[in-house]
C-alpha positions in Angstrom: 9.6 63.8 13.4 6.4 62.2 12.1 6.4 58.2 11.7 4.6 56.2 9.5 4.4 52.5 11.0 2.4 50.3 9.0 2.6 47.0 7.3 1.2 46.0 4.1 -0.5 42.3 3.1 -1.3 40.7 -0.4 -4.5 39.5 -0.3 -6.9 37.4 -2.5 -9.8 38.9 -1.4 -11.3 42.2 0.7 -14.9 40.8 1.7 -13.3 38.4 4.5 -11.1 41.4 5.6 -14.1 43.8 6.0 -16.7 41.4 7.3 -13.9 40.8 10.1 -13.4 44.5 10.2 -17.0 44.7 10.9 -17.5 41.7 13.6 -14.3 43.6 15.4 -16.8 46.8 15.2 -14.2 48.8 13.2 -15.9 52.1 12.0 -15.9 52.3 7.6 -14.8 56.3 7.3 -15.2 56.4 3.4 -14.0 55.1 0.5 -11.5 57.6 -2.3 -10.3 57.0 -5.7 -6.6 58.1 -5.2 -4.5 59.1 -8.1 -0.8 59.2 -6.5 1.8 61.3 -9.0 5.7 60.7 -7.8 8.3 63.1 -8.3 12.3 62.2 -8.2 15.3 64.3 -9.9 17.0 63.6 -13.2 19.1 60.9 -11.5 16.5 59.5 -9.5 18.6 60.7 -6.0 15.8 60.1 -4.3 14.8 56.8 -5.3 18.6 55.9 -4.6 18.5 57.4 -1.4 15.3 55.0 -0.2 12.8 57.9 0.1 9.6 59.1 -2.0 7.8 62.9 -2.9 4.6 62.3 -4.2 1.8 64.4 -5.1 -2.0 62.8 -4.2 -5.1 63.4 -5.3 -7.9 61.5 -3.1 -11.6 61.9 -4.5 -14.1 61.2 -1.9 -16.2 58.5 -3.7 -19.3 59.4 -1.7 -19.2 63.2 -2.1 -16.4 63.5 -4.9 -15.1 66.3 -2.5 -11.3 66.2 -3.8 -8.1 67.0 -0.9 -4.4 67.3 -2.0 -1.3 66.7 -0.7 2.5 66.9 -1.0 4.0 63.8 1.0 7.6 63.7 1.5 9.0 59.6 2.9 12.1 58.7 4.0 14.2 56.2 4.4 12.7 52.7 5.6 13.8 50.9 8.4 14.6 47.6 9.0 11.8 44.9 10.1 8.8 42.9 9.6 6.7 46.7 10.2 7.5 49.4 7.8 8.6 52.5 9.9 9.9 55.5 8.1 9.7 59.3 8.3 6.6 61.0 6.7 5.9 64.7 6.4 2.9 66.1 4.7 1.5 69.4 3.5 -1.5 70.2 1.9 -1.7 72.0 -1.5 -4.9 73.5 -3.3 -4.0 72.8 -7.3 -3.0 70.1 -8.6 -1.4 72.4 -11.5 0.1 74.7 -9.2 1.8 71.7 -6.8 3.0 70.2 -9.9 4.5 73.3 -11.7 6.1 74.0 -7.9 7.9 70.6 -7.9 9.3 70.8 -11.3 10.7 74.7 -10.3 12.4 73.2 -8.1 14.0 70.6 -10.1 11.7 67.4 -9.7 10.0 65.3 -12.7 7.1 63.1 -12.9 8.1 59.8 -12.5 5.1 57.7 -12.3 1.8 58.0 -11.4 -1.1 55.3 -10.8 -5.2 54.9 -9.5 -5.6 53.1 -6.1 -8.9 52.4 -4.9 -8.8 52.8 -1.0 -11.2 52.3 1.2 -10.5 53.2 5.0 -11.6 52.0 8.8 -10.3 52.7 11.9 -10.3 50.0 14.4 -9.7 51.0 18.3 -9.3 55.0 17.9 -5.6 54.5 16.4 -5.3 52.2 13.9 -6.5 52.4 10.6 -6.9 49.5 8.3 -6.7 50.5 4.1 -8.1 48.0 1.4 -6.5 49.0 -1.6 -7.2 47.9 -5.0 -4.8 48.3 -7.5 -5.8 47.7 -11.3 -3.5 44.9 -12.8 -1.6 44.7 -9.0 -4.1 42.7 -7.0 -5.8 43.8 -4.1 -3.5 44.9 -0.3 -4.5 45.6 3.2 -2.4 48.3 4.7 -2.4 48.6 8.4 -1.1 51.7 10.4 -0.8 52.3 14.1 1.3 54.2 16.5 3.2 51.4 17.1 4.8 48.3 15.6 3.4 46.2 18.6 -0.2 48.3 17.9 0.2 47.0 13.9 0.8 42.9 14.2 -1.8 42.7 17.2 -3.9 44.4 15.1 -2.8 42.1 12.1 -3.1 38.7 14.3 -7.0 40.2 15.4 -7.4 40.3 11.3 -6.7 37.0 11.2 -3.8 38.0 9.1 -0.7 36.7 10.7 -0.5 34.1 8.2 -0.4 36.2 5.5 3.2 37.5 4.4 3.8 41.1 4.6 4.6 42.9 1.0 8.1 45.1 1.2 8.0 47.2 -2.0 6.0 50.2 -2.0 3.2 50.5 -3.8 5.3 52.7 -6.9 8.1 49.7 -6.8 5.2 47.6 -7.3 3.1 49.2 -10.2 7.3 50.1 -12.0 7.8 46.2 -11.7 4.5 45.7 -13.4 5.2 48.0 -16.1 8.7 47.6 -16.5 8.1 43.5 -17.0 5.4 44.3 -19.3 8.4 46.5 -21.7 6.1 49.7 -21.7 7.3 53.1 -21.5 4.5 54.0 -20.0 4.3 54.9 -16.8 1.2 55.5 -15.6 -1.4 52.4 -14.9 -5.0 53.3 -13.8 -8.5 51.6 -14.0 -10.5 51.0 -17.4 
């Protein structure tokens, strides 16, 4: 079963994070406009049962070469490191993924812009700086292990800096919800 371990920090600001990435000689691998559309049932079942299907667009800002996937979550476990079960599948339509979902029963939920730029530090971690408009700015890191992810945070210079629990949809339906929009979909201007 695939894992996702990662942990995800608020932050004021990405220039200190990359400059660090930088002196640490972390290697930039590009930088995507991501537009993320989830997918639950009527009765949001899988919202209630902790988990997540979500349909992403990533747009290579460098090449605007576009890559699709289907990403199923699960469940997240307990602790400071968010650990839960992730399975992914690529797709080749946007259309085509999204008429697939709803056959089968799913609706669009929500869908939002990230900006996300992406480094890998020591051939297994990757560090994310994601920018989301109206959410602030995050840096999400993923390893292979939860050790792997808080060394990597403490070299960051991070390990002062609270982690973030809610996913980034729980945080962009917050924002909208508190704001009393139907909308839900929240991208840049």
């Amino acid at each position: 079963m695939p894992l996702e371990i990662e942990i995800k920090l608020k932050v004021d600001d990405l220039a200190p994070v990359r400059e660090r990435l930088k002196q640490l000689g972390a290697k930039r691998v590009g930088e995507a406009l991501e537009t993320n559309v989830f997918f639950d049932t009527a009765d949001r079942a899988l919202l209630g049962s902790d988990c997540g299907l979500r349909l992403r667009l990533s747009r290579d800002s460098a090449s605007g070469n576009e890559k699709l996937r289907i990403t199923y979550k699960g469940p997240r476990a307990e602790g400071p490191v968010k650990s839960r079960e992730e399975i992914e599948v690529g797709v080749d339509s946007m259309d085509t993924a999204v008429e697939l979902l709803e056959r089968l029963g799913y609706m669009r939920m929500l869908t939002f812009e990230k900006r996300r730029e992406t480094w890998m530090l020591e051939k297994s971690c990757s560090v994310e700086l994601d920018t989301l408009p109206h959410i602030g700015s995050f840096v999400e890191i993923e390893c292979k292990s939860e050790a792997d992810v808080l060394r990597i945070r403490e070299k960051l210079g991070l390990a002062h800096v609270n982690h973030v629990l809610p996913t980034y949809a729980d945080l962009v339906s917050r924002h909208l919800n508190d704001r009393g929009t139907r909308q839900m979909s929240l991208h840049f201007e």
